[in-house]
Each structure stands twice: as C-alpha cells, then as structure tokens.
N, C-alpha and C positions, 0 to 999 in steps of 0.2 A: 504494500500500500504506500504510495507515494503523502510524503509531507500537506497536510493543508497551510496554505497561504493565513496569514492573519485576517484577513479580510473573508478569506472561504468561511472560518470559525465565526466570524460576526454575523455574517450574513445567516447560516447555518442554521445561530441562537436565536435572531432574533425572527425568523421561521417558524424555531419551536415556538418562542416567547408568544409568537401572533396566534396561534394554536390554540395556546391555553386564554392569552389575555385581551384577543384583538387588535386592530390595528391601531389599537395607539403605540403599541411598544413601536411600530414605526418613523414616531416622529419625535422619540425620546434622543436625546442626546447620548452617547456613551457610556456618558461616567455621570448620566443622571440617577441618584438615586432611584431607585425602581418604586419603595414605599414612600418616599414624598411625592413622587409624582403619580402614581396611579394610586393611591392612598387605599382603602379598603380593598379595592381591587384585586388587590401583592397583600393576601394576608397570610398571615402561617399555612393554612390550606394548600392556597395555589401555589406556595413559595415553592411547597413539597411538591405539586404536579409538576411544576417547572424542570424542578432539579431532578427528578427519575424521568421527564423527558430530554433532559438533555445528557441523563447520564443513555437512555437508549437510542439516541442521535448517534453518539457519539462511541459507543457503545465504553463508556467508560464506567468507575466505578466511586460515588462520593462516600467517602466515610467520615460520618457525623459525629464521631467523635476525636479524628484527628484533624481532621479539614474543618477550619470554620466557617460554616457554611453561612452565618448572618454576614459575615465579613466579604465572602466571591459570590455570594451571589445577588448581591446588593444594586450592584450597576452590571448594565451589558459586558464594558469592560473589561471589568472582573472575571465574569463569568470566561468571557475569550480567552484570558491568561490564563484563569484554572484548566481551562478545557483543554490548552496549547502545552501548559506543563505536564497533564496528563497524557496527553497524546506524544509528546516528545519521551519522557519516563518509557513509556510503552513502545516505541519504537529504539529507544537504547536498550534497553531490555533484551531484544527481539535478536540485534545483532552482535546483542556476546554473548552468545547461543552457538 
C-alpha cells in the first residue's frame, strides 16, 4: 500500500466526518475546534461514531486509554496527524519484517 498524501488523510476525515455530522464539517476550518463549533452536535456520542469511523477508514486502531482521544480528535487537524502517525507506525512496522 503506497503512503497517503497529507491532504488524501484530510480529505478522507472529513468524508467520514460528513457521514456522521453533515456538511458543515465542510466549511470548518482545520484546527477549528470540532465542539465549539458544531456545539451539541460533536457530543461524547458522535465523538465515538466518529473515531470507530475513522478508525475503519482507515483501518486503524484508537486506544483510549493510551491515545488521548479529547486531545486528536478535537480538530480535523489533529485527527490527520493521529491518523498519519498511525498509518506511518504501521507501514514501518510492515518493512522490518
């Protein structure tokens, strides 16, 4: 599997993100808070739909109790970098095999 682009991963998230939450996450900024700006919206509930759809995007794995998950998944951002470290982690892995 070839590397995604930083931009493939955003694009990706906020696919899922429209999924769960509509096309506002569309016109969000980056590294705009998710719960200030779609407010009730983004609550603990959907936080969770979010992050087991982006963990099966991606087909990655979030653990909630070593990864802070209020902390990456907060902004688009965020999420891009968790998903980019996960997905790098996982392809070093792969080639010292």
């Amino acid at each position: 599997m070839t590397q995604l682009t930083d931009t493939e991963i955003v694009t990706r998230i906020r696919s899922v993100l429209g999924r769960t939450l509509g096309d506002a996450v569309d016109h969000l900024a980056q590294d705009a808070d998710l719960a200030q700006a779609l407010g009730e919206r983004y609550d603990s509930l959907t936080a969770m739909e979010c992050i087991t759809a982006i963990e099966g995007e991606f087909d990655i794995e979030v653990d909630f109790v070593a990864h802070d998950v209020r902390h990456w998944f907060a902004t688009v951002a965020r999420m891009a970098r968790f998903v980019g470290d996960r997905l790098e982690d996982r392809a070093l892995l792969r080639s010292e095999r």
